[in-house]
C-alpha atoms as a printed R data frame, in Angstrom:
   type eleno elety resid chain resno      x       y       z
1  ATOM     1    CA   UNK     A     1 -9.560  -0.902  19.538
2  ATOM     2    CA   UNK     A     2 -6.965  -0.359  16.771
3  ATOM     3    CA   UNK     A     3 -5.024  -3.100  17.209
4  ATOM     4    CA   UNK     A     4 -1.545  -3.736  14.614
5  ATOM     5    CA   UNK     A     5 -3.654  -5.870  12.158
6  ATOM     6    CA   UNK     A     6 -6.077  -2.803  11.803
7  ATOM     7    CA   UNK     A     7 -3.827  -0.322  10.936
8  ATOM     8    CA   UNK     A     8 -2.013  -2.369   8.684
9  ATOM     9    CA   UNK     A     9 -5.502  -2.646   6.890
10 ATOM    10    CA   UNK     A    10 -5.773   1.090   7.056
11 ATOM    11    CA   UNK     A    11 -2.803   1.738   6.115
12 ATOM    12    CA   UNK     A    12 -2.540  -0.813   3.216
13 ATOM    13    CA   UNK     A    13 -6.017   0.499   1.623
14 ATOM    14    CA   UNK     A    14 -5.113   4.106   1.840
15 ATOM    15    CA   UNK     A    15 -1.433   3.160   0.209
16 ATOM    16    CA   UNK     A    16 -3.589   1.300  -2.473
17 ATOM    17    CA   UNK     A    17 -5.893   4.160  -3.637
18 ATOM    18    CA   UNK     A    18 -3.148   6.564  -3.142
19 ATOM    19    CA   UNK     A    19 -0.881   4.354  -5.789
20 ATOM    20    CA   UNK     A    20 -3.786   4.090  -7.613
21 ATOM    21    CA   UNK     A    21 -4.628   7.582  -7.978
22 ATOM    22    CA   UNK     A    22 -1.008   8.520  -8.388
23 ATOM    23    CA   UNK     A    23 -0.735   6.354 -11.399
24 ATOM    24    CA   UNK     A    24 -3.610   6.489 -13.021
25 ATOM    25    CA   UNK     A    25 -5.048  10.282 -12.505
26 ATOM    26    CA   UNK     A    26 -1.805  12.076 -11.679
27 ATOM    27    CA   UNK     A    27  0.516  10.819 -14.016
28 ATOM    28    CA   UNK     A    28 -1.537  10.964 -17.129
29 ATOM    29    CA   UNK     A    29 -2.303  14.716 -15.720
30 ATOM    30    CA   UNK     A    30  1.299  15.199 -15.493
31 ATOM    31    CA   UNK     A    31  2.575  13.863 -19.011
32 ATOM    32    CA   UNK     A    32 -0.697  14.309 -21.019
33 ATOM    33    CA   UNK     A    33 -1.927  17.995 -19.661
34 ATOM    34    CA   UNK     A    34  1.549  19.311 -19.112
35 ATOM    35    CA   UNK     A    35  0.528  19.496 -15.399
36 ATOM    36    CA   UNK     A    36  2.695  18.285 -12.695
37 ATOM    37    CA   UNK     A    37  0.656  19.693  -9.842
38 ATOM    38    CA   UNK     A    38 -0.998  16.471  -8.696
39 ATOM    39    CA   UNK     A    39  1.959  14.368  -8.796
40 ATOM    40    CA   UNK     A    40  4.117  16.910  -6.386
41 ATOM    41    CA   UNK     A    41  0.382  17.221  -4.168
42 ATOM    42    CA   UNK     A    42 -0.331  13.213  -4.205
43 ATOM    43    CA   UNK     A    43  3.470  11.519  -4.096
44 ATOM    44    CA   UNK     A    44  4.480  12.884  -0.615
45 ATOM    45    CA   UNK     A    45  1.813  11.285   0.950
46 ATOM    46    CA   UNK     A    46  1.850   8.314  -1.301
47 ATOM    47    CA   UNK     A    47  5.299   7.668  -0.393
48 ATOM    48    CA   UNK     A    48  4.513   7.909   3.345
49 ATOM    49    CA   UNK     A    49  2.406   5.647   3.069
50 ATOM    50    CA   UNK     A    50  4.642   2.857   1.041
51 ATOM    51    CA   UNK     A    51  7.160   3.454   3.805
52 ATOM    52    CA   UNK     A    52  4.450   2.883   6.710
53 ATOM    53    CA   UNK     A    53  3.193  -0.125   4.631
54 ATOM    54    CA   UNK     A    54  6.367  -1.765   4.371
55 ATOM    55    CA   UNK     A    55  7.161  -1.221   8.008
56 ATOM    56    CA   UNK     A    56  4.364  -2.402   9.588
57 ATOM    57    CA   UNK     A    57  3.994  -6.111   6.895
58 ATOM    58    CA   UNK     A    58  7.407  -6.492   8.204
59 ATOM    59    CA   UNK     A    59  6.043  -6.307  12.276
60 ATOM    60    CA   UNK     A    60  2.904  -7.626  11.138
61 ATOM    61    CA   UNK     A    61  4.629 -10.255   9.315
62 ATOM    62    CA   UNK     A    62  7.367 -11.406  12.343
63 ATOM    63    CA   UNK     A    63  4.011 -11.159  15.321
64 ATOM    64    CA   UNK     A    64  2.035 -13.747  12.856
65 ATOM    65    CA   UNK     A    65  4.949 -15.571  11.814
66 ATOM    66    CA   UNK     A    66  4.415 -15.701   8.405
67 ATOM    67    CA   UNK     A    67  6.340 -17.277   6.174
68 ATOM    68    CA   UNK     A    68  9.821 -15.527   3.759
69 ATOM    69    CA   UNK     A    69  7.646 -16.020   0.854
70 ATOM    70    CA   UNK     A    70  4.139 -14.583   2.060
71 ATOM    71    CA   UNK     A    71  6.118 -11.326   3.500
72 ATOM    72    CA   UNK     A    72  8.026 -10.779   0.272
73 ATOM    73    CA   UNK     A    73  4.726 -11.337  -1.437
74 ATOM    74    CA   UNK     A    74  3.143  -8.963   0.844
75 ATOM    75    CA   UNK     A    75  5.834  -6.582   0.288
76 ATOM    76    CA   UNK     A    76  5.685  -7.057  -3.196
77 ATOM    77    CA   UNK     A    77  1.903  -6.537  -3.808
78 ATOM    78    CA   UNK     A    78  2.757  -2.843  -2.973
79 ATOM    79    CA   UNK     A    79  4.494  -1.986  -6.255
80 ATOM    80    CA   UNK     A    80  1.246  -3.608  -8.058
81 ATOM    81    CA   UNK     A    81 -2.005  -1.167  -8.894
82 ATOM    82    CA   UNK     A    82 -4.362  -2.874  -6.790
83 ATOM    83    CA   UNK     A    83 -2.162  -5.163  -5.081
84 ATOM    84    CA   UNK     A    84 -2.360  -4.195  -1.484
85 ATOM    85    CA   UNK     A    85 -6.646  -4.564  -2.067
86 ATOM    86    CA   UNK     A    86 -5.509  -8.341  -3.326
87 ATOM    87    CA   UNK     A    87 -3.555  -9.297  -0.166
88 ATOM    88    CA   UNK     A    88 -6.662  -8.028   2.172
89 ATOM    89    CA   UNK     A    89 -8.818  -9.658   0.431
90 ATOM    90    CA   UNK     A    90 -6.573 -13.595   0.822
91 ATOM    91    CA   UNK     A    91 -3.986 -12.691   3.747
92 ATOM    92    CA   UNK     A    92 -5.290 -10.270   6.205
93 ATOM    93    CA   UNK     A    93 -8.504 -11.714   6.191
94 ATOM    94    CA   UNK     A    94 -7.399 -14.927   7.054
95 ATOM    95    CA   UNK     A    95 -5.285 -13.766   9.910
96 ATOM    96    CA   UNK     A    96 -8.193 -12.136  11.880
């Protein structure tokens, strides 16, 4: 069953390689190769998924009642390359 938890897993992993791949294939593609193709295909659906991300910590954050520092350390880890792979790794695995 996909319960909120799970697809805030989902969604936060997909975010994270999508970030990841945005900033360190795209962007370098963009800038380096004179190619801004796979920054116009990739951010769309990177920024989708930032939005959904932040959305659903925020639920996800009032259900498990965590506390004003763990959310905006939640919320911050997705504006860090691999940051969103850090907080499954300590938060979300703890709250299962």
């Amino acid at each position: 069953m996909l319960t909120l938890l799970n697809l805030f897993r989902i969604i936060a992993f997909l975010e994270g390689v999508s970030y990841i791949l945005l900033l360190f294939i795209a962007t370098p593609i963009k800038y380096f190769g004179n190619d801004p193709q796979y920054v116009k295909l990739l951010g769309m659906p990177h920024g989708l998924l930032f939005i959904a991300y932040i959305i659903l910590a925020i639920i996800l954050g009032s259900k498990l009642k965590w506390k004003t520092k763990t959310l905006l350390f939640i919320l911050a880890a997705s504006i860090i390359p691999f940051g969103t792979f850090y907080i499954e790794k300590v938060y979300l695995k703890q709250a299962s």
